[in-house]
SEFIVEX-969396 format. One record per residue: residue number from 1; residue in one letter; z, x, y of N, C-alpha, C, CB in turn. Coordinates in nm, 2 decimals. Glycine has a CB too. Layout:
N
- nr;rest;n_c3;n_c1;n_c2;ca_c3;ca_c1;ca_c2;c_c3;c_c1;c_c2;cb_c3;cb_c1;cb_c2
- NUM;A;Z;X;Y;Z;X;Y;Z;X;Y;Z;X;Y
...
***
This chain:
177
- nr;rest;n_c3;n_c1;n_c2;ca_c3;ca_c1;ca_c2;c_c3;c_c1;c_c2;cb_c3;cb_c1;cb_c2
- 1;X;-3.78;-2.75;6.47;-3.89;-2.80;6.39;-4.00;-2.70;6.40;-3.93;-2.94;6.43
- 2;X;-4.01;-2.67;6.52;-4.15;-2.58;6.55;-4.15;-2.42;6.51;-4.17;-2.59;6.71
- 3;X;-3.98;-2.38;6.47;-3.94;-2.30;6.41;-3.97;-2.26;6.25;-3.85;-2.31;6.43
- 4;X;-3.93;-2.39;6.21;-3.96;-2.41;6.06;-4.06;-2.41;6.00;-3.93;-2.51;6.02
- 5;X;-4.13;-2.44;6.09;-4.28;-2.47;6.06;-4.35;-2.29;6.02;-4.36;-2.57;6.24
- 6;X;-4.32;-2.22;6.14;-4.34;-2.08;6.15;-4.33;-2.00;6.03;-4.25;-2.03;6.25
- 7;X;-4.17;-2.07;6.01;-4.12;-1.97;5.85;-4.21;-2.01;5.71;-3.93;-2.01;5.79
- 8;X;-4.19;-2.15;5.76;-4.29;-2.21;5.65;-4.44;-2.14;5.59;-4.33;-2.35;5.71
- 9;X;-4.51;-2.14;5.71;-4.62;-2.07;5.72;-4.63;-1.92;5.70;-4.66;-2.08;5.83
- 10;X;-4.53;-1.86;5.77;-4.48;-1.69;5.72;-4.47;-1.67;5.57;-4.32;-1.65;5.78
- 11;X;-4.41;-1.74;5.51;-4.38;-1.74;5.39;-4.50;-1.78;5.31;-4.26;-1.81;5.38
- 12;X;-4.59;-1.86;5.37;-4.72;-1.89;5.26;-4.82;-1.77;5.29;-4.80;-2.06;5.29
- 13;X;-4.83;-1.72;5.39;-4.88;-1.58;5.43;-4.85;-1.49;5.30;-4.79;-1.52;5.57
- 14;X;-4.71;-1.44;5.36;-4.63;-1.32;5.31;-4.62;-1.33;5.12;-4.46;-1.34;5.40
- 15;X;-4.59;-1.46;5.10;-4.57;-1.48;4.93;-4.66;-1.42;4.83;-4.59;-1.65;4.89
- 16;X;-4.77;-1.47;4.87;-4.87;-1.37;4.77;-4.82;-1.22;4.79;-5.05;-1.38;4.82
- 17;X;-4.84;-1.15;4.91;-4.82;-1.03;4.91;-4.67;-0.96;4.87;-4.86;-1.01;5.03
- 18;X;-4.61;-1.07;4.86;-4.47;-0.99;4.77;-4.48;-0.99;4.67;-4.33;-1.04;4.77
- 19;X;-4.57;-1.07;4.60;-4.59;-1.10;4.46;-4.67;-0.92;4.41;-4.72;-1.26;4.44
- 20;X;-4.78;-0.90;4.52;-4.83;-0.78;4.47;-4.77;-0.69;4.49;-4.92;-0.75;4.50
- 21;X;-4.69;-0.66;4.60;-4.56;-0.56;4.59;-4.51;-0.53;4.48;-4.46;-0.59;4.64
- 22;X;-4.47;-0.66;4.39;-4.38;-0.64;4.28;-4.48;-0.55;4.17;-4.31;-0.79;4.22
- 23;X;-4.61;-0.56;4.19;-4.66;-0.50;4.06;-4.71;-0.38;4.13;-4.77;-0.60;3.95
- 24;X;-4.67;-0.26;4.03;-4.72;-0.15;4.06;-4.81;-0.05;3.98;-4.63;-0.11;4.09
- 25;X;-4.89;-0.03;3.97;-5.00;0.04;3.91;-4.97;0.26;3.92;-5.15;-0.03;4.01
- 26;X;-5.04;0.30;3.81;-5.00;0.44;3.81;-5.16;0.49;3.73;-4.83;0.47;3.71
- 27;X;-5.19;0.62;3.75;-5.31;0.68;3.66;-5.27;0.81;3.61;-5.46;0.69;3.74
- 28;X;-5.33;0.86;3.53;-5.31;1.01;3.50;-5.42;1.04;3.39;-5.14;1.04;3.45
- 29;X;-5.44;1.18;3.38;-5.51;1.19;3.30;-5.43;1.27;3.15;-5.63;1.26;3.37
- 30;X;-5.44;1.24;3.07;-5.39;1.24;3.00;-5.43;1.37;2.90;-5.40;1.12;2.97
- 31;X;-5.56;1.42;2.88;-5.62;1.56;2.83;-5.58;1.67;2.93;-5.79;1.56;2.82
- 32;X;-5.57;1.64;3.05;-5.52;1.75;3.12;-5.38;1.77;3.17;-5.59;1.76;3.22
- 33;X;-5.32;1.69;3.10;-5.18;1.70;3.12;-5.13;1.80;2.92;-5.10;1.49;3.15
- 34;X;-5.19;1.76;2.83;-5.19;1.80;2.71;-5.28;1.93;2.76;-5.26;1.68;2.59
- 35;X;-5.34;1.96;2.77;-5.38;2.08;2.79;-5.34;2.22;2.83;-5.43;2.06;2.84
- 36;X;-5.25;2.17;2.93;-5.17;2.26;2.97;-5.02;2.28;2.96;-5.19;2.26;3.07
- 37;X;-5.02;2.18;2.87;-4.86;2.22;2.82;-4.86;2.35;2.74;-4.79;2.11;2.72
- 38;X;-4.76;2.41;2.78;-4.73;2.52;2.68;-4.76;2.54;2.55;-4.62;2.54;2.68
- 39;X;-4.75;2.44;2.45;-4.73;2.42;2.33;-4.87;2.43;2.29;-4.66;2.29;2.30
- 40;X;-4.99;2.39;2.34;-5.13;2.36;2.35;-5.19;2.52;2.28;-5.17;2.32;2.53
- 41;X;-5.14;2.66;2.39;-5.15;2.74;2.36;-5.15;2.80;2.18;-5.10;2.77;2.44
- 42;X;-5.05;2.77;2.13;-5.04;2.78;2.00;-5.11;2.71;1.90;-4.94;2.77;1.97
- 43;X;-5.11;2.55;1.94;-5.21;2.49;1.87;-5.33;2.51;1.84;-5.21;2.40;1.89
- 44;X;-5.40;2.53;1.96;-5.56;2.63;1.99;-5.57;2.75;1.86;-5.54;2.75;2.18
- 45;X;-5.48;2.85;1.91;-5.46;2.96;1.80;-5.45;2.89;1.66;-5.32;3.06;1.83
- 46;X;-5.39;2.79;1.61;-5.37;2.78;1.50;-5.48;2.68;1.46;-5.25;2.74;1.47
- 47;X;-5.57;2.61;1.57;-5.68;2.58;1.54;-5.79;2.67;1.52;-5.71;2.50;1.61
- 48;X;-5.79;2.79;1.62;-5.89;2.89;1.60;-5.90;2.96;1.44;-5.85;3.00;1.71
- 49;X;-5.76;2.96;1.42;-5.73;3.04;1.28;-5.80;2.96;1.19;-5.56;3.05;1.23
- 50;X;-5.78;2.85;1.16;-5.76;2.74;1.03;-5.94;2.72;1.04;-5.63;2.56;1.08
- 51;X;-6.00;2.72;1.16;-6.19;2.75;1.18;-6.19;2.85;1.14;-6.28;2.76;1.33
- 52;X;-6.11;2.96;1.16;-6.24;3.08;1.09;-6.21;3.08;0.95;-6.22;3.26;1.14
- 53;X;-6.11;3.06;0.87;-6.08;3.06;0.73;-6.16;2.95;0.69;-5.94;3.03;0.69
- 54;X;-6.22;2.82;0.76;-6.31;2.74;0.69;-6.46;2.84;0.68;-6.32;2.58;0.79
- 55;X;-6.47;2.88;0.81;-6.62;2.95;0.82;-6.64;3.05;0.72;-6.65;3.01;0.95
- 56;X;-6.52;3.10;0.66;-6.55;3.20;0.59;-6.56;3.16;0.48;-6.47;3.30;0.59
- 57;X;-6.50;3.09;0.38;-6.53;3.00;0.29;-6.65;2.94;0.29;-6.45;2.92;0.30
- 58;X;-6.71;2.87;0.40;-6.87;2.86;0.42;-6.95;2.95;0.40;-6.90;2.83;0.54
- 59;X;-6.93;3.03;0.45;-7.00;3.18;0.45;-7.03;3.21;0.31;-6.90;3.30;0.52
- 60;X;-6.90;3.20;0.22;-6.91;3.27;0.08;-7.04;3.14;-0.01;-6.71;3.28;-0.01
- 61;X;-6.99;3.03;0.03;-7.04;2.93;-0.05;-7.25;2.97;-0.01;-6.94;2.74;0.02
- 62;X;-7.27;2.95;0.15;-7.39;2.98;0.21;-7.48;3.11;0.09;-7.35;3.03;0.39
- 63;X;-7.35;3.24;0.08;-7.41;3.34;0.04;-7.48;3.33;-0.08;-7.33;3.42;0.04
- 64;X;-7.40;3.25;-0.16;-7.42;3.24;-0.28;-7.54;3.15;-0.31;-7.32;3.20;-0.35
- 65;X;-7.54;3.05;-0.24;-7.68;2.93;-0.26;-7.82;3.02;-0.19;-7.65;2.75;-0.14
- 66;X;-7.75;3.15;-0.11;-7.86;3.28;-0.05;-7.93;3.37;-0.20;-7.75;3.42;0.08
- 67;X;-7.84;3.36;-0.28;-7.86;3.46;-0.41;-7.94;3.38;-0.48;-7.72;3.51;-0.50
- 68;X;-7.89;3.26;-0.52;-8.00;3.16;-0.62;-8.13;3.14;-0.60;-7.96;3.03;-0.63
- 69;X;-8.11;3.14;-0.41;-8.31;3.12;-0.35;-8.32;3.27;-0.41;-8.36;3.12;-0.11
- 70;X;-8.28;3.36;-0.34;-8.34;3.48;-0.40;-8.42;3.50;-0.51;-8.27;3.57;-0.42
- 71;X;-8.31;3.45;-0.62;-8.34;3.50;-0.80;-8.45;3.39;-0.81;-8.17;3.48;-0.95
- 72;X;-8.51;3.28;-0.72;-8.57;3.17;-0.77;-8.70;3.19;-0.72;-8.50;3.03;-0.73
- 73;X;-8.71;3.26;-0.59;-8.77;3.33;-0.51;-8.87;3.44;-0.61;-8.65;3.39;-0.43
- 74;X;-8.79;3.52;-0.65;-8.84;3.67;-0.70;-8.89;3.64;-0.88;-8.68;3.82;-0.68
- 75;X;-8.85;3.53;-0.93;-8.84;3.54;-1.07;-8.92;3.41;-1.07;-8.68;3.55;-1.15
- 76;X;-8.93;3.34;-1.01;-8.97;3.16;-1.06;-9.11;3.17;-1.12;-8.98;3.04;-0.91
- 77;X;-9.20;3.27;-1.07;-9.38;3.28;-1.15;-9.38;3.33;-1.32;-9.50;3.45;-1.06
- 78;X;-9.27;3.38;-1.32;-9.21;3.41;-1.48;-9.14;3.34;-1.55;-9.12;3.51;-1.49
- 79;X;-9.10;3.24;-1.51;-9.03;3.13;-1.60;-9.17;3.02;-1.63;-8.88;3.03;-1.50
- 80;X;-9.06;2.96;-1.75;-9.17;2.85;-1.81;-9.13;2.76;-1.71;-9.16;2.78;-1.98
- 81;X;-9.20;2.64;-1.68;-9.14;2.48;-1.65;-9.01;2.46;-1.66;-9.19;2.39;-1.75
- 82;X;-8.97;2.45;-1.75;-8.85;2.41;-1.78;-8.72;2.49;-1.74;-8.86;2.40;-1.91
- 83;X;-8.73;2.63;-1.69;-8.62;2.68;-1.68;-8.69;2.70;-1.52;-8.57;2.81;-1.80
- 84;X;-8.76;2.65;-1.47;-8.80;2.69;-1.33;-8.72;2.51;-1.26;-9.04;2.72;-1.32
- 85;X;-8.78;2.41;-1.36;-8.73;2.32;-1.33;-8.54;2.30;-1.31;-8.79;2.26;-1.41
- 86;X;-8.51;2.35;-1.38;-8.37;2.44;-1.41;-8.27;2.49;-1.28;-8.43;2.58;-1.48
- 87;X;-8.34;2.60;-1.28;-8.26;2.64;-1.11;-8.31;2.55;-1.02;-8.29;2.81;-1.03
- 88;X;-8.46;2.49;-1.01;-8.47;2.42;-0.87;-8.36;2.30;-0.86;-8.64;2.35;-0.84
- 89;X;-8.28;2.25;-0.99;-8.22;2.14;-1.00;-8.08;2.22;-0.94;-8.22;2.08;-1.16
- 90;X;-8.02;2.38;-0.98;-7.96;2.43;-0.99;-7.95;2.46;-0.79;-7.97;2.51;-1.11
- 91;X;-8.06;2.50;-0.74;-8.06;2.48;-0.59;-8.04;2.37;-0.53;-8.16;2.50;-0.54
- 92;X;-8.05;2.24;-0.64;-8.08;2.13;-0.50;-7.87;2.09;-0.52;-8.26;1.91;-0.55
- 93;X;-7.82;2.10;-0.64;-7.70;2.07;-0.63;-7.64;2.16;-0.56;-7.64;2.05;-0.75
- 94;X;-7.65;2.32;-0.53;-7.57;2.34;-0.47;-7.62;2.38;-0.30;-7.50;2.43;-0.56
- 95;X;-7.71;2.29;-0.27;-7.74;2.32;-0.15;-7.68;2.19;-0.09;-7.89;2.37;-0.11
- 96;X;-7.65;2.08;-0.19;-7.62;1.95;-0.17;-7.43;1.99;-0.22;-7.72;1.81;-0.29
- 97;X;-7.41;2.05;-0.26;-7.26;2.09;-0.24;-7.19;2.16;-0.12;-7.23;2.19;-0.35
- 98;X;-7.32;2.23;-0.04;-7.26;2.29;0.06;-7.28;2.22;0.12;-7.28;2.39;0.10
- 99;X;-7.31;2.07;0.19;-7.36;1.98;0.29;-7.17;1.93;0.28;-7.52;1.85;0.26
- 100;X;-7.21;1.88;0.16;-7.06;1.76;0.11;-6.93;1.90;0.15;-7.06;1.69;-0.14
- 101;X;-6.94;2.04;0.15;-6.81;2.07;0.19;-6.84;2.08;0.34;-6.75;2.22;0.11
- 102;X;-6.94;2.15;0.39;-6.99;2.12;0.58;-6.88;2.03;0.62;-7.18;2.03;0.63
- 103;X;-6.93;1.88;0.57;-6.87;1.77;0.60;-6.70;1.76;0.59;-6.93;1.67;0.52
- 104;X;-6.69;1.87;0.47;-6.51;1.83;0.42;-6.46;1.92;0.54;-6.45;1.90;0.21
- 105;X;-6.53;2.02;0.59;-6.46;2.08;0.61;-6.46;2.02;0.77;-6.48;2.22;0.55
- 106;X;-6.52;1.99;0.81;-6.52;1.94;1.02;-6.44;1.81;0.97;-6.73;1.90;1.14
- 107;X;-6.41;1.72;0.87;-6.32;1.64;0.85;-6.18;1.69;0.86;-6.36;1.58;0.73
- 108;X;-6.17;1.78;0.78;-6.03;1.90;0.75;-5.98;1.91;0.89;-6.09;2.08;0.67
- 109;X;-6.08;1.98;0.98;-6.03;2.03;1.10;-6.02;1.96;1.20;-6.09;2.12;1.13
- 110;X;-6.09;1.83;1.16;-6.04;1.70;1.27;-5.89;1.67;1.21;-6.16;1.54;1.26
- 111;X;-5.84;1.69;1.12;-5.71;1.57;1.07;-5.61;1.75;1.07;-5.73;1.44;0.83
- 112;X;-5.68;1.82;1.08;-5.56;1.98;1.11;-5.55;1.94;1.28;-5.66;2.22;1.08
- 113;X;-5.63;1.91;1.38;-5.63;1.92;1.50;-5.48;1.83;1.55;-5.77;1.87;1.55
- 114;X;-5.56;1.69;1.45;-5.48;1.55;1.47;-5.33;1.58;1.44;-5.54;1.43;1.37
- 115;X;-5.34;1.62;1.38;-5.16;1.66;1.32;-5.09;1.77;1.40;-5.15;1.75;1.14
- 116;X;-5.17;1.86;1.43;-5.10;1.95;1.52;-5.07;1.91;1.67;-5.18;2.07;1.53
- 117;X;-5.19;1.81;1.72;-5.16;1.76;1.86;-5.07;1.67;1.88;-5.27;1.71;1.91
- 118;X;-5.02;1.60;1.73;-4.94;1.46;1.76;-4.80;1.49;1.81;-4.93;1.38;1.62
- 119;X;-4.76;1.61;1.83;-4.62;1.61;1.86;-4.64;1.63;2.01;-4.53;1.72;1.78
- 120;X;-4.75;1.68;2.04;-4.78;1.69;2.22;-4.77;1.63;2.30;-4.86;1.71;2.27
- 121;X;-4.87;1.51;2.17;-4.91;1.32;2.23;-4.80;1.27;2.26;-4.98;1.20;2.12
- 122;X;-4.66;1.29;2.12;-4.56;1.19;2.13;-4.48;1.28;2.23;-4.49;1.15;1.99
- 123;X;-4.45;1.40;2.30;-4.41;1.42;2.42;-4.44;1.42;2.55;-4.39;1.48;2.42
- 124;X;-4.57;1.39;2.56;-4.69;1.34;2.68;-4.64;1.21;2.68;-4.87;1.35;2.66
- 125;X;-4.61;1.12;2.59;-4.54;0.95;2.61;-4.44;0.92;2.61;-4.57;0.85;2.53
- 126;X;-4.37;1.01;2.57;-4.25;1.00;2.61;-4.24;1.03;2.77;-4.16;1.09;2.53
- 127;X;-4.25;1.11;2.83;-4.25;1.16;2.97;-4.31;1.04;3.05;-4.35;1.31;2.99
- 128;X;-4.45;1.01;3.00;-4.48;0.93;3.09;-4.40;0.79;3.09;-4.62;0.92;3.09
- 129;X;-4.37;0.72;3.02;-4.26;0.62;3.03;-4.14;0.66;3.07;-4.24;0.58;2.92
- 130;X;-4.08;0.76;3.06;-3.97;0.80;3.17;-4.01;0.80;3.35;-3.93;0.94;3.12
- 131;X;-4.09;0.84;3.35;-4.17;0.87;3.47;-4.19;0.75;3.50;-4.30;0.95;3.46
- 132;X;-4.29;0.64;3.43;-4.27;0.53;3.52;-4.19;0.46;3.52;-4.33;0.47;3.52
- 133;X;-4.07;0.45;3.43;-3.99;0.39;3.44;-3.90;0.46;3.59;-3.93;0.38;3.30
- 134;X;-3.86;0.55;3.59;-3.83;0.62;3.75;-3.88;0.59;3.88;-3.87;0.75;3.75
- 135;X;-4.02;0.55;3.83;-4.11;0.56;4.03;-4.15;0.41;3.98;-4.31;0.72;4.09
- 136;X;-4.10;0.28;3.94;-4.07;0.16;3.90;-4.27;0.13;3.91;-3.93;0.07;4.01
- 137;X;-4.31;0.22;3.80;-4.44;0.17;3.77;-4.48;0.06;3.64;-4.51;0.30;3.75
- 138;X;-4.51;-0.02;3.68;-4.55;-0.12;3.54;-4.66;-0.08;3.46;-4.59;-0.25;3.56
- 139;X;-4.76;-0.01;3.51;-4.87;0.01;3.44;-5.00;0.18;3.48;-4.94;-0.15;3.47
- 140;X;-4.94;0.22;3.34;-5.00;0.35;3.38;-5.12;0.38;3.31;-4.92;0.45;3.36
- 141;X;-5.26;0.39;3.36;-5.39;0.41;3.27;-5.39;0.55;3.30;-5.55;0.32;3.32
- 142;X;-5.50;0.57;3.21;-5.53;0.69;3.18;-5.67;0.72;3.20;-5.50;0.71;3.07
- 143;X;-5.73;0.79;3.28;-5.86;0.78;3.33;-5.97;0.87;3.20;-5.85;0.86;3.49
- 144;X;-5.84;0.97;3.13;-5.98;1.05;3.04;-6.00;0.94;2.91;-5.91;1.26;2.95
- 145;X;-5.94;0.80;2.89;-5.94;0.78;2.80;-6.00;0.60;2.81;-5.82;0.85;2.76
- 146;X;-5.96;0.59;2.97;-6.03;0.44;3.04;-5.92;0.34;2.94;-6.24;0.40;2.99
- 147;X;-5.80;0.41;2.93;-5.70;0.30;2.85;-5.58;0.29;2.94;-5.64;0.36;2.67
- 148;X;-5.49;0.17;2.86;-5.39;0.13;2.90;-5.27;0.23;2.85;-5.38;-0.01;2.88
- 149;X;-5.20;0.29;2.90;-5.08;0.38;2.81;-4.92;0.32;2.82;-5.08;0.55;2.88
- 150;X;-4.92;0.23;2.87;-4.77;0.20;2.95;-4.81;0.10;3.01;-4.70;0.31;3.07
- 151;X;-4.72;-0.07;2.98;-4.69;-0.15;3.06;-4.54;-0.22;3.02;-4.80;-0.22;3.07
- 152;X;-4.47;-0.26;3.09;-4.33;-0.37;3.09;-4.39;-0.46;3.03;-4.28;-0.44;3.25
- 153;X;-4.32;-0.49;2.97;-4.36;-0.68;2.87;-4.36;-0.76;2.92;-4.28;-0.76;2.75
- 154;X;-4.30;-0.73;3.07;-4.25;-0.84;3.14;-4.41;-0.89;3.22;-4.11;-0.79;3.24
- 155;X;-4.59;-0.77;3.23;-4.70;-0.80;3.25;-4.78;-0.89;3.13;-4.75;-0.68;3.29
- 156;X;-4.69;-0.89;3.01;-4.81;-0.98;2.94;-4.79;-1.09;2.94;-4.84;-0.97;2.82
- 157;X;-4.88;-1.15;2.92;-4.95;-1.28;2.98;-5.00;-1.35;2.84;-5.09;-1.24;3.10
- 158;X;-5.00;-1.30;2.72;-5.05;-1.37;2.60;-5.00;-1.48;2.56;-5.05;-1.31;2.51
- 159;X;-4.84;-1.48;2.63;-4.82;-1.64;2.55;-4.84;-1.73;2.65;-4.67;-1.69;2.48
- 160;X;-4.89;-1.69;2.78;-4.92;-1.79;2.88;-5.04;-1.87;2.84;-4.95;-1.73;3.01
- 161;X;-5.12;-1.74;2.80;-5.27;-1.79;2.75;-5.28;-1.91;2.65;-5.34;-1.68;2.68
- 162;X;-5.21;-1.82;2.56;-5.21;-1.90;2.37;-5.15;-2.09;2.44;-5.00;-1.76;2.19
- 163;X;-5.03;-2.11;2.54;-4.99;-2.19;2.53;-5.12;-2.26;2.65;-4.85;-2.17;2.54
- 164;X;-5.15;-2.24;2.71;-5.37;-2.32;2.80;-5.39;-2.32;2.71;-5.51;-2.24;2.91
- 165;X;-5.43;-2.26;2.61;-5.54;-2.28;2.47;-5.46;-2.40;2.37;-5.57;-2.09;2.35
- 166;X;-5.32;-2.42;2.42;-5.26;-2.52;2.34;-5.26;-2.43;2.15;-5.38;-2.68;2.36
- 167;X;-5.23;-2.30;2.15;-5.17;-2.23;2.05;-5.01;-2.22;2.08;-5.25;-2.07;2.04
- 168;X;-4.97;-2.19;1.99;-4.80;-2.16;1.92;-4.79;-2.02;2.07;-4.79;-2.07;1.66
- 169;X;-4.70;-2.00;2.14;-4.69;-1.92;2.21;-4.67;-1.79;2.16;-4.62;-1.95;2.29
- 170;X;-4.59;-1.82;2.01;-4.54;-1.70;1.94;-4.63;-1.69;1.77;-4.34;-1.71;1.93
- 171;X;-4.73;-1.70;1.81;-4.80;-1.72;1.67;-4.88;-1.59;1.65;-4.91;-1.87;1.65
- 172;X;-4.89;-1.50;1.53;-4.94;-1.37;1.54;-5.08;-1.39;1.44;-4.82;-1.24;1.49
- 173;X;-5.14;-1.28;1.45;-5.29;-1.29;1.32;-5.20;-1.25;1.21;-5.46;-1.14;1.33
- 174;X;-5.25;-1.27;1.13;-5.24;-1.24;0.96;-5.22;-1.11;0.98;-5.37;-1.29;0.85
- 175;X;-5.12;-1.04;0.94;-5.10;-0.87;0.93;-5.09;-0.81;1.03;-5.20;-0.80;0.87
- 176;X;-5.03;-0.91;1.13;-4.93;-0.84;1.26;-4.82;-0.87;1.31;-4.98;-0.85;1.36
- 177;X;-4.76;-0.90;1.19;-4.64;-0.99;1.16;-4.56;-0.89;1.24;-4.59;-1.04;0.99
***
């Protein structure tokens, strides 16, 4: 009896802590693992490339809205009203055309970046799910990004919840069917 008692007690000890045993946690950083892949090298270069062909394009557009100040500059005490009013209309559109391409173009080179990195990303997640699936990790964050990248389904807990809140355990939002 006085035995039993021991195990009994061992086991209310020990229980929690096998429970945390079972879950295992992992971190990595995720920019510096993409960074130094091989592949990275080329994407850089083909980002560096794809910036200077925008800048030069800028450049030409800049030059030209440089020529209209000039002529508006050197000629504007000689015009009537009306043709002074004219180019200043003729400056404000295209100094407002070069803003709207500025914009098109750091939009451009965000979604050239995005496209070129995605095959890196989808081999950086692949790896790391192999990886934790190997060193029997359930959950792997990512510190450059303060996110979750990897967990077993077997850690969520949503239909535990939904069913305390007295919701459908398997009930989704509208458009996450």
């Amino acid at each position: 009896m006085h035995m039993r008692l021991h195990f009994v007690l061992l086991g209310c000890l020990l229980g929690p802590l096998a429970v945390q045993a079972q879950t295992s946690f992992g971190y990595l950083n995720s920019m510096e693992i993409i960074y130094v892949m091989p592949e990275m090298k080329d994407v850089q270069k083909k980002l560096t490339d794809y910036s200077a062909e925008l800048d030069e394009e800028f450049k030409k557009m800049t030059e030209g809205y440089r020529k209209l100040e000039a002529d508006y500059k050197a000629n504007a005490s000689k015009w009537s009203e009306t043709i002074r009013q004219l180019k200043e209309d003729e400056l404000m559109q295209e100094q407002q055309k070069i803003q709207r391409s500025q914009e098109a173009f750091q939009q451009d080179l965000g979604e050239k970046q995005q496209l070129l990195l995605e095959p890196l990303l989808m081999k950086a997640d692949s790896a790391i799910k192999v990886v934790a699936k190997e060193k029997n990790i359930q959950y792997v964050f990512d510190t450059s990004k303060n996110a979750l990248l990897y967990a077993e389904e077997s850690g969520d807990i949503s239909k535990f919840v939904k069913m305390k809140l007295g919701i459908d355990p398997n009930a989704k939002p509208q458009g996450m069917e």
